[in-house]
mmCIF entry with sequence, helices, sheets and N, C-alpha, C, O atoms, coordinates in Angstrom:
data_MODEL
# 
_entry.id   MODEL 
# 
_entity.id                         1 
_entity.type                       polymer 
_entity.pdbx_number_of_molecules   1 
# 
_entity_poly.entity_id                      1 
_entity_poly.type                           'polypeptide(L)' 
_entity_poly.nstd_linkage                   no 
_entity_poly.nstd_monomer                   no 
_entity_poly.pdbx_seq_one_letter_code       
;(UNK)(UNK)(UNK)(UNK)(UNK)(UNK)(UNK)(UNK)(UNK)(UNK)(UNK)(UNK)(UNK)(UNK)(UNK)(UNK)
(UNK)(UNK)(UNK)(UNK)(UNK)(UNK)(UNK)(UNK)(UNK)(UNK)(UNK)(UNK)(UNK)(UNK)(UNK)(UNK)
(UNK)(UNK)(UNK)(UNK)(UNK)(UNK)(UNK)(UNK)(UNK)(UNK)(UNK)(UNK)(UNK)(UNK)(UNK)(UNK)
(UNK)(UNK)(UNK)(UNK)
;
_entity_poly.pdbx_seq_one_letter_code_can   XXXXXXXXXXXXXXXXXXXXXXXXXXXXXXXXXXXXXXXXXXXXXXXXXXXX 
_entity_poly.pdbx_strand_id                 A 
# 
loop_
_entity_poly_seq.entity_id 
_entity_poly_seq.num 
_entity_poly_seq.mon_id 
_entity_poly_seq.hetero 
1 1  UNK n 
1 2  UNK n 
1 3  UNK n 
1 4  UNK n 
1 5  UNK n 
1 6  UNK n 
1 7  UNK n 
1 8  UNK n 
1 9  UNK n 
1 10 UNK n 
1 11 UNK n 
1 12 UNK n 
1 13 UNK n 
1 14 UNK n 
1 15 UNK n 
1 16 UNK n 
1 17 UNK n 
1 18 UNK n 
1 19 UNK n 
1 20 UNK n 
1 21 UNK n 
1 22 UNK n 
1 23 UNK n 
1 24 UNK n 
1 25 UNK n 
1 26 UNK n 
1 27 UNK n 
1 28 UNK n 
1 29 UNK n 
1 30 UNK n 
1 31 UNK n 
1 32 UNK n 
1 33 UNK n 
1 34 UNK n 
1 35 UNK n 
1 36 UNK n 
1 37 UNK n 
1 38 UNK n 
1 39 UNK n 
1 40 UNK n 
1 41 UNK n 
1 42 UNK n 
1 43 UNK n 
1 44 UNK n 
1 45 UNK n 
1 46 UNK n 
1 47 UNK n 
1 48 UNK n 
1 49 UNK n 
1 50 UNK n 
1 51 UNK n 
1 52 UNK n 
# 
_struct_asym.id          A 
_struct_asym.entity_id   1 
# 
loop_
_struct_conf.conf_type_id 
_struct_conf.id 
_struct_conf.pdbx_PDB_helix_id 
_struct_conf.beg_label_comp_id 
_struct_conf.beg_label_asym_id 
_struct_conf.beg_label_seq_id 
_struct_conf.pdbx_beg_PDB_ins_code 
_struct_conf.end_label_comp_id 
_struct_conf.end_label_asym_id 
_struct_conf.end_label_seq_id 
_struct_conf.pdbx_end_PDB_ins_code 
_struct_conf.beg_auth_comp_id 
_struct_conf.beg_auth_asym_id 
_struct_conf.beg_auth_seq_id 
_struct_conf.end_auth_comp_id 
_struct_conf.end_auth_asym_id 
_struct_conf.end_auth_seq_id 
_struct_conf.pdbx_PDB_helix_class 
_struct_conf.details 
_struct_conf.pdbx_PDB_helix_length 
HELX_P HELX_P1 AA1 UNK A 2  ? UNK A 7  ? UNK A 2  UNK A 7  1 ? 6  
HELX_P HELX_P2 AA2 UNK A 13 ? UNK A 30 ? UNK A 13 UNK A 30 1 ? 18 
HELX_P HELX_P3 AA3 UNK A 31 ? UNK A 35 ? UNK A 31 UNK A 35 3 ? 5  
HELX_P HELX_P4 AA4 UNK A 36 ? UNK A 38 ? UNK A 36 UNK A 38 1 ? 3  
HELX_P HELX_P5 AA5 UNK A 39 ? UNK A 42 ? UNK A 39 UNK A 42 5 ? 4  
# 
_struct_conf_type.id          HELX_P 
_struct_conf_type.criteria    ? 
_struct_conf_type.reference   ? 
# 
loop_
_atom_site.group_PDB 
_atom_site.id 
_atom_site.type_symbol 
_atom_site.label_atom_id 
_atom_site.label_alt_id 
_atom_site.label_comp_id 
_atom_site.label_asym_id 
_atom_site.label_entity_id 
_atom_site.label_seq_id 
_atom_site.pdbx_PDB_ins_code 
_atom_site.Cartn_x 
_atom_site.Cartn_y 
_atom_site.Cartn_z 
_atom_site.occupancy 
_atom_site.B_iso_or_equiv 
_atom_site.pdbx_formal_charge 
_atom_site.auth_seq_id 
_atom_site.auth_comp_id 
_atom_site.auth_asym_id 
_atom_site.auth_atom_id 
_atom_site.pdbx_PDB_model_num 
ATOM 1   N N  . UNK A 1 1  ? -37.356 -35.332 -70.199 1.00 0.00 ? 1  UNK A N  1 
ATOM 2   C CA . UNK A 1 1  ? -38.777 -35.238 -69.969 1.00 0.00 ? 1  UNK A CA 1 
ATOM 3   C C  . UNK A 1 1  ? -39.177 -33.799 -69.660 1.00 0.00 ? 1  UNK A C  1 
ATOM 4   O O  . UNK A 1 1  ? -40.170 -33.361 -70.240 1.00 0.00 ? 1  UNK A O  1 
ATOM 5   N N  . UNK A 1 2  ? -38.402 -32.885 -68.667 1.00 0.00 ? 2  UNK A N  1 
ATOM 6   C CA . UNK A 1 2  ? -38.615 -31.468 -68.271 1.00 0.00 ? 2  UNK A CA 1 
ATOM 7   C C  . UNK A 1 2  ? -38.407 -31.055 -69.788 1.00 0.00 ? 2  UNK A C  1 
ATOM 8   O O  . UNK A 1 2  ? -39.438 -30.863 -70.433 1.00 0.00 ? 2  UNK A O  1 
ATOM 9   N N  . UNK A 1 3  ? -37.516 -30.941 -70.257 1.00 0.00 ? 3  UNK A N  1 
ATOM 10  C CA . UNK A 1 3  ? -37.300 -30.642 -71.771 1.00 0.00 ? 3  UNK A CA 1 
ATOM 11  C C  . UNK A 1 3  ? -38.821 -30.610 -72.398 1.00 0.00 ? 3  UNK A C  1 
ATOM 12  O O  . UNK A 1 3  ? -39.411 -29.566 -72.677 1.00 0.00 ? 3  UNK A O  1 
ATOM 13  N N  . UNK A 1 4  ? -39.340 -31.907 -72.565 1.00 0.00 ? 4  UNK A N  1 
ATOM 14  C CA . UNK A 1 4  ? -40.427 -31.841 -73.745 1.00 0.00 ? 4  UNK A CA 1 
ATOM 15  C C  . UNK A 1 4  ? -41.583 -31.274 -73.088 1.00 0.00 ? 4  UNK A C  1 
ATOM 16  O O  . UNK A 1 4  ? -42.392 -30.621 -73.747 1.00 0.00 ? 4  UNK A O  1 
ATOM 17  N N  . UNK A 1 5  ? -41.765 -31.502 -71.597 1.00 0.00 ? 5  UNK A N  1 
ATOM 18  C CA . UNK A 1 5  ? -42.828 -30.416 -70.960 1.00 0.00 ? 5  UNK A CA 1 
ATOM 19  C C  . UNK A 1 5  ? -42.607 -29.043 -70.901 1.00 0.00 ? 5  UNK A C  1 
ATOM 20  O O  . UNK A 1 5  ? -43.401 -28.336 -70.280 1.00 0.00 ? 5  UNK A O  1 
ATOM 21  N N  . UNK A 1 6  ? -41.468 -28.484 -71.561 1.00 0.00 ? 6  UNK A N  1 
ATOM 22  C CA . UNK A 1 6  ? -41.070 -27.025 -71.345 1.00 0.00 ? 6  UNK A CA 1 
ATOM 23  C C  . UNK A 1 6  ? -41.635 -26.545 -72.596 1.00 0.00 ? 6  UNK A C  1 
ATOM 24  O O  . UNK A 1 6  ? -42.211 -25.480 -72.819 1.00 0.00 ? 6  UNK A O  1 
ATOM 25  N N  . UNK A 1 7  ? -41.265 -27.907 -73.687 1.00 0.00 ? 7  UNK A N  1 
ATOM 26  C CA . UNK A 1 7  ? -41.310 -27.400 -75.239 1.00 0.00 ? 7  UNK A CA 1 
ATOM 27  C C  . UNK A 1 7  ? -43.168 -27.173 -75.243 1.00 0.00 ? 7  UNK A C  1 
ATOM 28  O O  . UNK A 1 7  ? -43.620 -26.050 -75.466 1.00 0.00 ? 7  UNK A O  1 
ATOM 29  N N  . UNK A 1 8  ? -44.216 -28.507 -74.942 1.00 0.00 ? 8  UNK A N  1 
ATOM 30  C CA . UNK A 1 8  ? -45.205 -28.293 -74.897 1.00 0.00 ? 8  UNK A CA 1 
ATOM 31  C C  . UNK A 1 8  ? -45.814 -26.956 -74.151 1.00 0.00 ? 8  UNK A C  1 
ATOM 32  O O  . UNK A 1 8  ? -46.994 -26.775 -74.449 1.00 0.00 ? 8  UNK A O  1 
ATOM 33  N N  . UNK A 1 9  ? -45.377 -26.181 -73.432 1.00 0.00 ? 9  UNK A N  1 
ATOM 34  C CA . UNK A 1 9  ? -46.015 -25.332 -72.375 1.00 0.00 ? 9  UNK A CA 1 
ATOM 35  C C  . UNK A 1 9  ? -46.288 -23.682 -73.737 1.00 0.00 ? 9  UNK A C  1 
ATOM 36  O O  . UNK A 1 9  ? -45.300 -23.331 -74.382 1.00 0.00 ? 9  UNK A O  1 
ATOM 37  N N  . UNK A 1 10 ? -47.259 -23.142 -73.883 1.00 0.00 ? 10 UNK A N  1 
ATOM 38  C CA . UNK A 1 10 ? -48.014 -22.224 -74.413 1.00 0.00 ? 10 UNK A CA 1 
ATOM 39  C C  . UNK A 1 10 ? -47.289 -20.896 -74.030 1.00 0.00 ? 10 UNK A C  1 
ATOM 40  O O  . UNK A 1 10 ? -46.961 -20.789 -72.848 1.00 0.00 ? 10 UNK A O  1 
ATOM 41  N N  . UNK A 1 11 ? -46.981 -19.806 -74.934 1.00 0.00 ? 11 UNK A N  1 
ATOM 42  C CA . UNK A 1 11 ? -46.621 -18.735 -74.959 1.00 0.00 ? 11 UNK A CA 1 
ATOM 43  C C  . UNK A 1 11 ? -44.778 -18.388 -74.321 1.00 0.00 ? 11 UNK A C  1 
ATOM 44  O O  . UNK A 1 11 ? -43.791 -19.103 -74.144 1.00 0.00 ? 11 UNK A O  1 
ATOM 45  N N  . UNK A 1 12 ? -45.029 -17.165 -74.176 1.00 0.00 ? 12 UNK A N  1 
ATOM 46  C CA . UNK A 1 12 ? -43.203 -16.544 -74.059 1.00 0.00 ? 12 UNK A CA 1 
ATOM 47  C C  . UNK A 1 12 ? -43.230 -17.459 -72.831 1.00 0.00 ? 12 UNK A C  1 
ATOM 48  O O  . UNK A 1 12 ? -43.964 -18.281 -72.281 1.00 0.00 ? 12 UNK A O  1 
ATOM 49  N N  . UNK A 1 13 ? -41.638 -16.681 -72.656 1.00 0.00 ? 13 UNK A N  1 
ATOM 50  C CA . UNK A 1 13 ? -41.032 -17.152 -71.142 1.00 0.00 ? 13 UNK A CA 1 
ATOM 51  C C  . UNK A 1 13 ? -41.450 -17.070 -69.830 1.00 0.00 ? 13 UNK A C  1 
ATOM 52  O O  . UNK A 1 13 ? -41.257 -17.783 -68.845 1.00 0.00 ? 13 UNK A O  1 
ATOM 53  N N  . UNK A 1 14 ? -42.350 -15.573 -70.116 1.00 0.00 ? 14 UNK A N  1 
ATOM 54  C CA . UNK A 1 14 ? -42.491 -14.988 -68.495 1.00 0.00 ? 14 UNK A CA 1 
ATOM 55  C C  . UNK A 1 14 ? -44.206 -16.290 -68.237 1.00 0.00 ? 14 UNK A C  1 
ATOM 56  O O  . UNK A 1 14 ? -44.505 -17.016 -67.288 1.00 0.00 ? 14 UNK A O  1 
ATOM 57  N N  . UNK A 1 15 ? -44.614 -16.138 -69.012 1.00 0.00 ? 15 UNK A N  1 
ATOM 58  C CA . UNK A 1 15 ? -46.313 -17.092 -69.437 1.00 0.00 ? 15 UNK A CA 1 
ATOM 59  C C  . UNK A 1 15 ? -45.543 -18.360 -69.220 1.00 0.00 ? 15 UNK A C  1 
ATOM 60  O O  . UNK A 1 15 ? -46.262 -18.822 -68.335 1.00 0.00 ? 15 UNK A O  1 
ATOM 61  N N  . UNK A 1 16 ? -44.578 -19.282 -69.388 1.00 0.00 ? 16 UNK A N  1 
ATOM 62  C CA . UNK A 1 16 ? -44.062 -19.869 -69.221 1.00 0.00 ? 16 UNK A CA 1 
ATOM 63  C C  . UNK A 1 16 ? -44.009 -20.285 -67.364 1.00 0.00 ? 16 UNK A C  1 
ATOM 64  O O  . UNK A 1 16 ? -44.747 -21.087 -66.793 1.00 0.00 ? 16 UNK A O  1 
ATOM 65  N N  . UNK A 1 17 ? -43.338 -19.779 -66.989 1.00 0.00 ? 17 UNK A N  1 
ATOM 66  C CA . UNK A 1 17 ? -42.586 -19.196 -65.643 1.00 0.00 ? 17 UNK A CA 1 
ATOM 67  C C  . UNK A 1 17 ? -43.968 -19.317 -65.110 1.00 0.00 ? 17 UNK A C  1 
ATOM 68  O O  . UNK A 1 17 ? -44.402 -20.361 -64.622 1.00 0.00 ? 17 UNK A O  1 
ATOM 69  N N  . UNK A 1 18 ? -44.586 -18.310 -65.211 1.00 0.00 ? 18 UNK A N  1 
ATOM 70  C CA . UNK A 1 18 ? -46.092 -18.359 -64.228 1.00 0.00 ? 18 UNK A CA 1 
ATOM 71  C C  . UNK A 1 18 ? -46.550 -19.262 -64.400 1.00 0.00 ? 18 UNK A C  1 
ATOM 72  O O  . UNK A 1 18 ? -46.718 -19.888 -63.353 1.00 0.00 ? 18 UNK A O  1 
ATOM 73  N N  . UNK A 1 19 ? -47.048 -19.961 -65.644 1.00 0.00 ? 19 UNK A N  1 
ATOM 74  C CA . UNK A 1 19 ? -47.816 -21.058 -65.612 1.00 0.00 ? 19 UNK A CA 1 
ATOM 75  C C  . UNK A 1 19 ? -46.984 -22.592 -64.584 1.00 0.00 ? 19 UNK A C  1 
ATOM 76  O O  . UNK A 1 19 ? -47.593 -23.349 -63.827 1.00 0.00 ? 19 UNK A O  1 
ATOM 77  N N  . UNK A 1 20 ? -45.695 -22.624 -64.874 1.00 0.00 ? 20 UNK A N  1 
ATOM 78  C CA . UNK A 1 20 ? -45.136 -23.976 -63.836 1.00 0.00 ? 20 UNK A CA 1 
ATOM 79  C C  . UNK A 1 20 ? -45.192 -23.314 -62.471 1.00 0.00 ? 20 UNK A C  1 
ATOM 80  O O  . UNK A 1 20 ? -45.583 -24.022 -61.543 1.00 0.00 ? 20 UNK A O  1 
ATOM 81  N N  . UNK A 1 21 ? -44.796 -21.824 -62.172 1.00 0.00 ? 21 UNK A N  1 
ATOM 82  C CA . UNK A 1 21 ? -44.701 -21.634 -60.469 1.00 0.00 ? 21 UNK A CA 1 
ATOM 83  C C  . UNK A 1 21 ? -47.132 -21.781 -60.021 1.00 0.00 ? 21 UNK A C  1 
ATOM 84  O O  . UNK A 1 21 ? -47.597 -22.179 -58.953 1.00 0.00 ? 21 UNK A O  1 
ATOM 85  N N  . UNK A 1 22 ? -47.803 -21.404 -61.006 1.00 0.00 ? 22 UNK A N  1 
ATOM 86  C CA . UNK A 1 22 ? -48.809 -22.311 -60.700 1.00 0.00 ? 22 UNK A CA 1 
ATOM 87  C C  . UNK A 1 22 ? -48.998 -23.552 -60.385 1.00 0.00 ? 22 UNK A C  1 
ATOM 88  O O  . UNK A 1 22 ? -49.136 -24.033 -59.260 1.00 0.00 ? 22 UNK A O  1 
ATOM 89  N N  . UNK A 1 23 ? -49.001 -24.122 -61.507 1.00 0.00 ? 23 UNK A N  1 
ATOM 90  C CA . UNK A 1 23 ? -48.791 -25.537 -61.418 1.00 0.00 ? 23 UNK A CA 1 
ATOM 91  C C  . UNK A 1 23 ? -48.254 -26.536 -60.171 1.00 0.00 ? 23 UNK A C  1 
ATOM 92  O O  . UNK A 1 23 ? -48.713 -27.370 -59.389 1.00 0.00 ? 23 UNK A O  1 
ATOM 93  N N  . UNK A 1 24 ? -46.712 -25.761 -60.582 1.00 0.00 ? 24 UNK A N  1 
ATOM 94  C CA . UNK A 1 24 ? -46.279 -26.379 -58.762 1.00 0.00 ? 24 UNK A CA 1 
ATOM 95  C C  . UNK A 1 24 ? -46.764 -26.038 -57.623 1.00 0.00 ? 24 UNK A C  1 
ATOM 96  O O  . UNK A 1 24 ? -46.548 -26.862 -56.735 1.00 0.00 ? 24 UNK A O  1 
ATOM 97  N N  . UNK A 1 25 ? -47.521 -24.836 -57.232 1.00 0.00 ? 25 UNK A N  1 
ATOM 98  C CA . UNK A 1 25 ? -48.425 -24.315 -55.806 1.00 0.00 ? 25 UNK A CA 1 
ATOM 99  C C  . UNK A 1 25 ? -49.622 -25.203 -56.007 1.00 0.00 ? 25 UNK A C  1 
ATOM 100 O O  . UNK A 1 25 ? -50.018 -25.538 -54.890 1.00 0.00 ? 25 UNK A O  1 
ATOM 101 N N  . UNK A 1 26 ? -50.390 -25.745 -56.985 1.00 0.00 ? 26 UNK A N  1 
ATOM 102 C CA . UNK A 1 26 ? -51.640 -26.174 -57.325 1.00 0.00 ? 26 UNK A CA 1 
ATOM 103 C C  . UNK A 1 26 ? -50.911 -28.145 -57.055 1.00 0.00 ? 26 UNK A C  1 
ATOM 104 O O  . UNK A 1 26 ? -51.628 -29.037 -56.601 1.00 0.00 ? 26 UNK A O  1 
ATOM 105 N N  . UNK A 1 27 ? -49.916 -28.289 -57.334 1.00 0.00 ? 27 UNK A N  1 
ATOM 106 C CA . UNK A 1 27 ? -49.883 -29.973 -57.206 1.00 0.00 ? 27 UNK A CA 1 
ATOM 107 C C  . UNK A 1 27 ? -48.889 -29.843 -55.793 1.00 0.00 ? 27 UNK A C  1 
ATOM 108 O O  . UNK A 1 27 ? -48.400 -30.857 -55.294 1.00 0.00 ? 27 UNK A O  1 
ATOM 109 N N  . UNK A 1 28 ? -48.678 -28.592 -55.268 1.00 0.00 ? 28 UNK A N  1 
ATOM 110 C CA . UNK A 1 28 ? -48.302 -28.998 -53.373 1.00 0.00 ? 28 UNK A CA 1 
ATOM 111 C C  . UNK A 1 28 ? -49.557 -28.699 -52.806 1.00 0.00 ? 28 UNK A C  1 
ATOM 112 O O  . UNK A 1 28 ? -49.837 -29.444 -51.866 1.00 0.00 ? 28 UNK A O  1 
ATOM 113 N N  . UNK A 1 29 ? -50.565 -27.677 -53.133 1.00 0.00 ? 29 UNK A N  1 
ATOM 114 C CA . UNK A 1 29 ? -51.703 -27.882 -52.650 1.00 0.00 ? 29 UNK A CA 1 
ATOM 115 C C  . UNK A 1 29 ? -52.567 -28.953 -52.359 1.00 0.00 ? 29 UNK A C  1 
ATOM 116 O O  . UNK A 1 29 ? -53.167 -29.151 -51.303 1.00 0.00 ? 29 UNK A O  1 
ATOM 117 N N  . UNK A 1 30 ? -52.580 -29.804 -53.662 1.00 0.00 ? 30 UNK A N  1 
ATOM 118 C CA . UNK A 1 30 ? -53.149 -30.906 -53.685 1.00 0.00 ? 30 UNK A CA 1 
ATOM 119 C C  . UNK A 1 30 ? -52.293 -31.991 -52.421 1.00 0.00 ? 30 UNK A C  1 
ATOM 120 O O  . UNK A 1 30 ? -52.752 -32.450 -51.375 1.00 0.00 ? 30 UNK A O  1 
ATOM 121 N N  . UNK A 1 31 ? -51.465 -32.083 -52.787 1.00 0.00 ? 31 UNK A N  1 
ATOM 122 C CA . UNK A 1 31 ? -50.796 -32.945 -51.711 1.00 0.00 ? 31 UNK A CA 1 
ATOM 123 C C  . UNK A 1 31 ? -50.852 -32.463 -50.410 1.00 0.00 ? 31 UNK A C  1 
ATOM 124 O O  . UNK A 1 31 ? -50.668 -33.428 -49.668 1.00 0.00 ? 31 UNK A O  1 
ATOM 125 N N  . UNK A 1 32 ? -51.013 -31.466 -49.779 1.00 0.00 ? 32 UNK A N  1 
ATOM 126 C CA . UNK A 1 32 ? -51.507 -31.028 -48.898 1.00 0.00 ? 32 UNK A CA 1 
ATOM 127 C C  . UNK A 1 32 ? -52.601 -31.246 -48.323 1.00 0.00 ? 32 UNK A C  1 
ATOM 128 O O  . UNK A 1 32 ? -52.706 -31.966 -47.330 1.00 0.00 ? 32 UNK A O  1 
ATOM 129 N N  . UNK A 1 33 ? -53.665 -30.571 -48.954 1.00 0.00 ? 33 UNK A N  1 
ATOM 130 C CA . UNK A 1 33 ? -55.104 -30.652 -48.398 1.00 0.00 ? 33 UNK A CA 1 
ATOM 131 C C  . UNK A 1 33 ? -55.683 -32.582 -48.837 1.00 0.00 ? 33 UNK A C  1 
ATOM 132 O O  . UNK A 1 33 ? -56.689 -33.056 -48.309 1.00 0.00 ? 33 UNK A O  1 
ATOM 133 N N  . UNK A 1 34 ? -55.050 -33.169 -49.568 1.00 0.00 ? 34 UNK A N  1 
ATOM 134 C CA . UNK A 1 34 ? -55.963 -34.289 -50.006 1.00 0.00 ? 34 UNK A CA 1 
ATOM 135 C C  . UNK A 1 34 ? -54.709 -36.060 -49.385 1.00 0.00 ? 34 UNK A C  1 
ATOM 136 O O  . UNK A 1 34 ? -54.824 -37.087 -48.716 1.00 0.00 ? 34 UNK A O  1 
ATOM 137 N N  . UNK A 1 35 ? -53.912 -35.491 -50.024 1.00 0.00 ? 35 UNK A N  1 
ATOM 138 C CA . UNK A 1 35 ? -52.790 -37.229 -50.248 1.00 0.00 ? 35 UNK A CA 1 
ATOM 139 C C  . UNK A 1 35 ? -52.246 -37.003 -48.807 1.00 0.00 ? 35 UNK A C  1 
ATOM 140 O O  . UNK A 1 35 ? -52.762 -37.772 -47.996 1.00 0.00 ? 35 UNK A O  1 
ATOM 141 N N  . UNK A 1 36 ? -51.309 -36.116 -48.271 1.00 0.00 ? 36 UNK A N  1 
ATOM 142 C CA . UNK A 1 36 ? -51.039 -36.333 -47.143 1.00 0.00 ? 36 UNK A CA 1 
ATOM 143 C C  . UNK A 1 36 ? -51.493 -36.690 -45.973 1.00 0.00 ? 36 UNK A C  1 
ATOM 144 O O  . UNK A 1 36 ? -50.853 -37.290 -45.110 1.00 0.00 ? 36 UNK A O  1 
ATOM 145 N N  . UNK A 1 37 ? -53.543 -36.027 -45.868 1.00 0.00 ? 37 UNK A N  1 
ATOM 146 C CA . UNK A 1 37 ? -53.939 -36.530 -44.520 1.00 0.00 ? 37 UNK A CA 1 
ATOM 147 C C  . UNK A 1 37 ? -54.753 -37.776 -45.009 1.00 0.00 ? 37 UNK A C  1 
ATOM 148 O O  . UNK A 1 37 ? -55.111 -38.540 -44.112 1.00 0.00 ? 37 UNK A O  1 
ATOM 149 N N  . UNK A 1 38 ? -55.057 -38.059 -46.136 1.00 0.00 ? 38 UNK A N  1 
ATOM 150 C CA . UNK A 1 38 ? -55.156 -39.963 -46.809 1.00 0.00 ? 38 UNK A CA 1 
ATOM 151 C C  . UNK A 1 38 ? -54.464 -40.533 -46.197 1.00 0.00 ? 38 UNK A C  1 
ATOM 152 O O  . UNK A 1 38 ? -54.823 -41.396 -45.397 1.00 0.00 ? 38 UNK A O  1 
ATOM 153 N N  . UNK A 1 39 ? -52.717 -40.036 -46.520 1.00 0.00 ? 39 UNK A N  1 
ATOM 154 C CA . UNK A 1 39 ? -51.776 -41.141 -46.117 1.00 0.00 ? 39 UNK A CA 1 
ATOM 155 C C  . UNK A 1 39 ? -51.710 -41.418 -44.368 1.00 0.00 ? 39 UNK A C  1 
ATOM 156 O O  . UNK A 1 39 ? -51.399 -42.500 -43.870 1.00 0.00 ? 39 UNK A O  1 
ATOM 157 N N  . UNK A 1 40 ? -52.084 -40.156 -43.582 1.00 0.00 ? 40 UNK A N  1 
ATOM 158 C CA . UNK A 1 40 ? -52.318 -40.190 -42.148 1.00 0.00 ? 40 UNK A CA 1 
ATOM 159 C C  . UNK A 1 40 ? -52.820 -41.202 -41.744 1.00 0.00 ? 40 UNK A C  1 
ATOM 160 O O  . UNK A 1 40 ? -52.238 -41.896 -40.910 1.00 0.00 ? 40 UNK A O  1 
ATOM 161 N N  . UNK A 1 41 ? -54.078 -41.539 -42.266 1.00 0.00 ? 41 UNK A N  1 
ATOM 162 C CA . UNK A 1 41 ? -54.794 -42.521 -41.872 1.00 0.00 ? 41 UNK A CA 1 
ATOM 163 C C  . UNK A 1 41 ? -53.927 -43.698 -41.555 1.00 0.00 ? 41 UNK A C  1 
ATOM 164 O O  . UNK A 1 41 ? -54.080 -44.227 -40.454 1.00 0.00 ? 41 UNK A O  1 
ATOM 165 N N  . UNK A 1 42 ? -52.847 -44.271 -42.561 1.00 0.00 ? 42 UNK A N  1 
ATOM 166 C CA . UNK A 1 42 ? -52.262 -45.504 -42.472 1.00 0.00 ? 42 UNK A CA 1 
ATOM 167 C C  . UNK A 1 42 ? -51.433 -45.519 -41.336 1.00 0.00 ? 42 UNK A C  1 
ATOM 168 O O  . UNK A 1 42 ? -51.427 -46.538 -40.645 1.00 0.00 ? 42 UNK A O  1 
ATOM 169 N N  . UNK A 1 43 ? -50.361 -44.044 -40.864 1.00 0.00 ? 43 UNK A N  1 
ATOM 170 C CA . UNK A 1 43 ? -49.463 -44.261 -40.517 1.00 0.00 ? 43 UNK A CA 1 
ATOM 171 C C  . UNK A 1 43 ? -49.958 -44.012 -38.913 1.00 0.00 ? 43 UNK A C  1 
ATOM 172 O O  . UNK A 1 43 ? -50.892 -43.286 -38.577 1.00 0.00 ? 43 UNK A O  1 
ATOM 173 N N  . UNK A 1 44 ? -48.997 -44.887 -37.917 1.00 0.00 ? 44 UNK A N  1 
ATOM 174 C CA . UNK A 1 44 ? -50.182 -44.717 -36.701 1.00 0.00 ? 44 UNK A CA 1 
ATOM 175 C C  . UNK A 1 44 ? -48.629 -44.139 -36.025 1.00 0.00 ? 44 UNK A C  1 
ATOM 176 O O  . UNK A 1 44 ? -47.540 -44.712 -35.972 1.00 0.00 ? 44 UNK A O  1 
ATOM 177 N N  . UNK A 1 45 ? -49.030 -42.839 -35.577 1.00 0.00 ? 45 UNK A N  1 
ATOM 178 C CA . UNK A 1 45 ? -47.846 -41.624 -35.175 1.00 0.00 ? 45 UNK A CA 1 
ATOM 179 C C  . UNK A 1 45 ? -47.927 -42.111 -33.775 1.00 0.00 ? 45 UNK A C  1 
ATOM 180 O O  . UNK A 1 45 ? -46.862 -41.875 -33.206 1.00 0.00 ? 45 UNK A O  1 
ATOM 181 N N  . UNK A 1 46 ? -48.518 -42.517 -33.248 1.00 0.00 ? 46 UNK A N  1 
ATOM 182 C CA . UNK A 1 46 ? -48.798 -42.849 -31.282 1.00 0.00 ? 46 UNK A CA 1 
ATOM 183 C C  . UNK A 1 46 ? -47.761 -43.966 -31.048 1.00 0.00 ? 46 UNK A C  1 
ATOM 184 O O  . UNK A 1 46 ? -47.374 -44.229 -29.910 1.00 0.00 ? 46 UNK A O  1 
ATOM 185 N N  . UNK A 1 47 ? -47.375 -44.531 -31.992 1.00 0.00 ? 47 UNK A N  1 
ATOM 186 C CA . UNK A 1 47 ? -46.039 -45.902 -31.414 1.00 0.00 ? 47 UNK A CA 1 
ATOM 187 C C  . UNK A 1 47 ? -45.068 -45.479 -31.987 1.00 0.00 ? 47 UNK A C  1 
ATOM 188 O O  . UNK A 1 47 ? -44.487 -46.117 -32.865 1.00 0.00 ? 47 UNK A O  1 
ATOM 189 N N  . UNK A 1 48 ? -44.781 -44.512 -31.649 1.00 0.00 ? 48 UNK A N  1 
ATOM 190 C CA . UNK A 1 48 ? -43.337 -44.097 -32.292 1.00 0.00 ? 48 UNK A CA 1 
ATOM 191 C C  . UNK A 1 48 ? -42.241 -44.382 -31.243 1.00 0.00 ? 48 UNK A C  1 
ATOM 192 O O  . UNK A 1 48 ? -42.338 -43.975 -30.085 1.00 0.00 ? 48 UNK A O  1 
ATOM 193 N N  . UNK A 1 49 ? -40.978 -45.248 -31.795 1.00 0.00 ? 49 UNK A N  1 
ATOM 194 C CA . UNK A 1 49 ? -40.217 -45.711 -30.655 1.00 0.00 ? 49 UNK A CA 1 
ATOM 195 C C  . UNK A 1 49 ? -38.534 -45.249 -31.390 1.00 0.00 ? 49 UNK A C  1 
ATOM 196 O O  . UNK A 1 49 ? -38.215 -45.429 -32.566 1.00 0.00 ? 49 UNK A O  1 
ATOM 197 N N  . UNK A 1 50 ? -37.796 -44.725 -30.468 1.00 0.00 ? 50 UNK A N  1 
ATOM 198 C CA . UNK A 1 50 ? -36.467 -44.247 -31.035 1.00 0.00 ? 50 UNK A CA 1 
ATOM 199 C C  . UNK A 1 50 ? -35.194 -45.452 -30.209 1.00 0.00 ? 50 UNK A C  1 
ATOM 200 O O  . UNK A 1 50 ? -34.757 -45.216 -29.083 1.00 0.00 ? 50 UNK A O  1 
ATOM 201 N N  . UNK A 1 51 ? -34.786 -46.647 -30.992 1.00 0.00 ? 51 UNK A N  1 
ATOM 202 C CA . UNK A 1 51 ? -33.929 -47.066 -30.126 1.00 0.00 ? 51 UNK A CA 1 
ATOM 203 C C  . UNK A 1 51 ? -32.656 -46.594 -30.251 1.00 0.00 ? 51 UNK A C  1 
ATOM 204 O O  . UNK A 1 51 ? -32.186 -45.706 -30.962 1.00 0.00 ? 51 UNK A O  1 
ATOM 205 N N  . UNK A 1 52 ? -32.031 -47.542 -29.214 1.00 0.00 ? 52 UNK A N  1 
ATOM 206 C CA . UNK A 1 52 ? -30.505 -47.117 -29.359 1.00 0.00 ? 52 UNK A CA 1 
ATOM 207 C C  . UNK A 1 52 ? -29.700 -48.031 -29.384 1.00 0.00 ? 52 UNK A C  1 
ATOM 208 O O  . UNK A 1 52 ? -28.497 -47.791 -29.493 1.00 0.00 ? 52 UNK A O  1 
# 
């Protein structure tokens, strides 16, 4: 699958390279600012219990 998204991706190597180290800062961003404090909502951090 990385294979055929490498083959689809536009221009040389280095255009290559920049465009995924974008990509990947732009889809941890997203998960950052948007999916992670979504998922907050569900998880309730105040009953956190460690047994033994």
């Amino acid at each position: 699958m990385y294979a055929a998204l490498w083959r689809l991706m536009p221009g040389p190597l280095w255009l290559r390279v920049l465009l995924l180290a974008f990509l990947f800062t732009a889809v941890l961003a997203g998960l950052v600012l948007f999916v992670f404090p979504w998922l907050d909502t569900f998880v309730n951090t105040n009953e956190v219990t460690v047994g033994t």
